[in-house]
N, C-alpha and C positions, 0 to 999 in steps of 0.2 A: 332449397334448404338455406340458402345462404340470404333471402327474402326473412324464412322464419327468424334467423338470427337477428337480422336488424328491428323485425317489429318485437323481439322479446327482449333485445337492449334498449328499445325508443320505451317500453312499458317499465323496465326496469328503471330510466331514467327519470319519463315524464310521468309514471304510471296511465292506467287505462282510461282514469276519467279523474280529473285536479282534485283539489283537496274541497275545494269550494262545490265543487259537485257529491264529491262523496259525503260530507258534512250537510247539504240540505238536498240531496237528491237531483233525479235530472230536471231540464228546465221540462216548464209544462207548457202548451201552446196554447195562450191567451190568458194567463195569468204573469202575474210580475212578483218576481221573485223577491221572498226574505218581507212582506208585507201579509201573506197568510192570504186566506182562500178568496176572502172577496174583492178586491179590484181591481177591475182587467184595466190591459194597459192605458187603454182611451180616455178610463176616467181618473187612472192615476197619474197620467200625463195629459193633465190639460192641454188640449190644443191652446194655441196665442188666440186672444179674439179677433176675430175680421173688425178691424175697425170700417165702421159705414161714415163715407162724407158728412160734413154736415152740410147744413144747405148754403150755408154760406160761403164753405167750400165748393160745392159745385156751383155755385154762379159764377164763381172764379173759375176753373176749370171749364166754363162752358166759355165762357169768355176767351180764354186763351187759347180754346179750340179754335173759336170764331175768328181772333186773330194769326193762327195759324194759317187756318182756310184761305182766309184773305190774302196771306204774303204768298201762298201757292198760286189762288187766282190772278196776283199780279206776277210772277216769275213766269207764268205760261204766255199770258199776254208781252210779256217781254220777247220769251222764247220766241213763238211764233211770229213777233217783229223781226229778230234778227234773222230768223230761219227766210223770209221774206225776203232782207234786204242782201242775203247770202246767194239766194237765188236771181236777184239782179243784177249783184258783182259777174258773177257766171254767166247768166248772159251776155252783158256789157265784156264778159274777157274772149267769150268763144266770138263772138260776132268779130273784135280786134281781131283774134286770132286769125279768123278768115280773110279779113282783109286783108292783113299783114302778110299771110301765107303764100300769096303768089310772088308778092317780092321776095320774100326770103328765098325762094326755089328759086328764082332768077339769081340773087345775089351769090347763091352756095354753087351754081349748076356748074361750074367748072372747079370749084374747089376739090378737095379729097372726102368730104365730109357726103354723107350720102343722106339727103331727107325721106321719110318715109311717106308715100302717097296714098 
């Protein structure tokens, strides 16, 4: 009951369908309203045109793709320089390391400090 009440105060307030609907009716699905029977919406709202490239825009585009590609081809060839000489650092540190490791154990062997073997 107290449901019924609010929807016959919402009707009382907003009525059941606006005034814009009661004055031309409900909307109809694929016509565009207050223009009368013939133009659905597609052709009463023009789509925007797809503007197409001209050609002299895509040679520029094709261009700046090609220059794109390039600065990737050379970042990769960098990459995989550095990645190379990152992989040398690390050997050159583990092979120290190993050297260096038996004197460290000597040097710490009475300390408090415990190395891990």
């Amino acid at each position: 009951m107290n449901q019924n009440i609010k929807n016959e105060a919402f009707e009382q307030v907003f009525g059941s369908k606006d005034a814009f609907e009661q004055v031309f009716g409900p909307e109809h699905s694929g016509r565009v309203r207050c223009v009368g029977h013939g133009p659905i919406p597609s052709k009463y709202f023009k789509r925007l045109e797809t503007q197409t490239p001209s050609a002299a825009e895509m040679v520029e585009i094709k261009s700046y793709v090609k220059r794109l590609e390039d600065k990737v081809d050379t970042e990769m060839v960098e990459i995989k320089r550095l990645e190379d000489k990152v992989d040398t650092v690390a050997s050159a540190l583990h092979t120290l390391v190993l050297r260096i490791q038996p004197q460290a154990k000597m040097a710490y062997k009475d300390s408090s400090l415990k190395l891990e073997e």
